[in-house]
C-alpha positions as CSV (number, residue, x, y, z in Angstrom):
1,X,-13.9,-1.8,-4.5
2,X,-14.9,1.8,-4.2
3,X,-14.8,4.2,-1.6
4,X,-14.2,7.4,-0.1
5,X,-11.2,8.4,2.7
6,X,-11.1,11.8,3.5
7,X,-10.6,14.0,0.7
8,X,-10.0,11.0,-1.2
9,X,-11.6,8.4,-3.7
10,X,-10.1,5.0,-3.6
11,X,-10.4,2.7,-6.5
12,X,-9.4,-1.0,-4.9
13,X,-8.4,-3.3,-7.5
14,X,-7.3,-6.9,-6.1
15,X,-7.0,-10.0,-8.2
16,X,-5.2,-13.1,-9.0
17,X,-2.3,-13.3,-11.0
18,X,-2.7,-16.1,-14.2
19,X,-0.2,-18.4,-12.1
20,X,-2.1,-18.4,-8.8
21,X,1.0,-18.0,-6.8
22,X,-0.1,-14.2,-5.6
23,X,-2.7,-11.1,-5.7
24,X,-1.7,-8.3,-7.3
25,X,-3.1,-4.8,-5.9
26,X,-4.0,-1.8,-7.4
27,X,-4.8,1.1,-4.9
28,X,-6.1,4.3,-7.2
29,X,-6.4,7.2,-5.4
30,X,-7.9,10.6,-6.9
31,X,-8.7,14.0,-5.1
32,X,-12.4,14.7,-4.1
33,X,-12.0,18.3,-2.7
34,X,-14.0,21.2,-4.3
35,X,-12.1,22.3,-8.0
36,X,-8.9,24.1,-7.0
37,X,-9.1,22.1,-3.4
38,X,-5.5,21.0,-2.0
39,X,-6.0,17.2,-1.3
40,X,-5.0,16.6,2.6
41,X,-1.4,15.6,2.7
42,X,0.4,13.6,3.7
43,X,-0.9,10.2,3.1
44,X,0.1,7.4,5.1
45,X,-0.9,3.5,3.0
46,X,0.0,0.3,5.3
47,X,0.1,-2.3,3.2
48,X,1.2,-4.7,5.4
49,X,0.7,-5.8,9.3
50,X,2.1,-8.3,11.9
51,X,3.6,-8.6,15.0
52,X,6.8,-9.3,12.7
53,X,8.0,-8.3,9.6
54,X,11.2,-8.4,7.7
55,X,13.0,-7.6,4.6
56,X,14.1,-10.4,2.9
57,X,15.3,-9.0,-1.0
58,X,15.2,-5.7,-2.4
59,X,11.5,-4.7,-2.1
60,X,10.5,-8.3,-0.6
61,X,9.4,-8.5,2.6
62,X,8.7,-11.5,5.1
63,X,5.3,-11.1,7.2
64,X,4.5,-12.9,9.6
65,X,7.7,-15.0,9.9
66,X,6.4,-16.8,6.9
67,X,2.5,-16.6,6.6
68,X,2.7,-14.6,3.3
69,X,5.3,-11.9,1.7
70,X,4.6,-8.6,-0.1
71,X,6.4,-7.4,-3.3
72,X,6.6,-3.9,-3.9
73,X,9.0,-3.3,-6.9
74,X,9.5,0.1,-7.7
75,X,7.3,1.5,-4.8
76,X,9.4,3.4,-1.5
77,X,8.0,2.3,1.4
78,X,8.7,2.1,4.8
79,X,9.2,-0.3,8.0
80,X,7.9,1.0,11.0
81,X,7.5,-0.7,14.9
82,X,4.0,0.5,16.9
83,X,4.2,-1.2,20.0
84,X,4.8,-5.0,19.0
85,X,3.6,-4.0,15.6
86,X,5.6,-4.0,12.5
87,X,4.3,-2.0,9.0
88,X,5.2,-2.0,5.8
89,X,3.9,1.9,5.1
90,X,3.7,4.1,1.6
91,X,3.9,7.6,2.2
92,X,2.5,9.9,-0.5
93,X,3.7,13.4,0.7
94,X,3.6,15.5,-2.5
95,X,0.2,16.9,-3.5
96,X,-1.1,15.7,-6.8
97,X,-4.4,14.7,-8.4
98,X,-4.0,10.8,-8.8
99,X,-1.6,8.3,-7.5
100,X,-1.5,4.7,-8.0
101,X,0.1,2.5,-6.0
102,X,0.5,-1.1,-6.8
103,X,1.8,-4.2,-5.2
104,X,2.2,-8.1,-4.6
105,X,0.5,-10.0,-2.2
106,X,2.2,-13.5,-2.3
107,X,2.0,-16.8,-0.7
């Protein structure tokens, strides 16, 4: 998928891995702003939503209680609560052109 969010442009990539046990993702994202335009900072990626969530292994987390789990290897992310909402959040808070940010959707 395409699209635009604000100053950015998203490249959505999300496809089966060759086992079938889990989607990989592939979030692109790539300043849109005018030549010499600062893209708006921070940005704020949840990958992940439920009324619980928990982490289970380094960069392995539960959501929820069971229904599917997210890998995010190398990636730094976040837990947050919102209300009775738990996240699993990226934060990108350093201005640059492109970032990428991949991860595992698993079942």
């Amino acid at each position: 998928f395409n699209y635009t969010v604000g100053s950015w442009r998203v490249v959505d990539r999300i496809a089966p891995d060759a086992s079938g046990r889990f989607f990989a993702r592939d979030l692109t994202l790539t300043a849109s702003g005018a030549e010499g335009t600062a893209p708006t900072m921070p940005v704020s990626l949840v990958l992940a939503e439920a009324s619980k969530i928990r982490s289970i292994a380094s960069g392995v987390f539960d959501v929820g209680e069971g229904a599917y789990y997210v890998e995010t290897e190398s990636l730094s992310v976040e837990l947050e609560t919102i209300g009775d909402v738990d996240r699993i959040v990226v934060r990108l808070t350093e201005a640059a052109p492109t970032f990428t940010v991949r991860y595992n959707i698993v079942w």
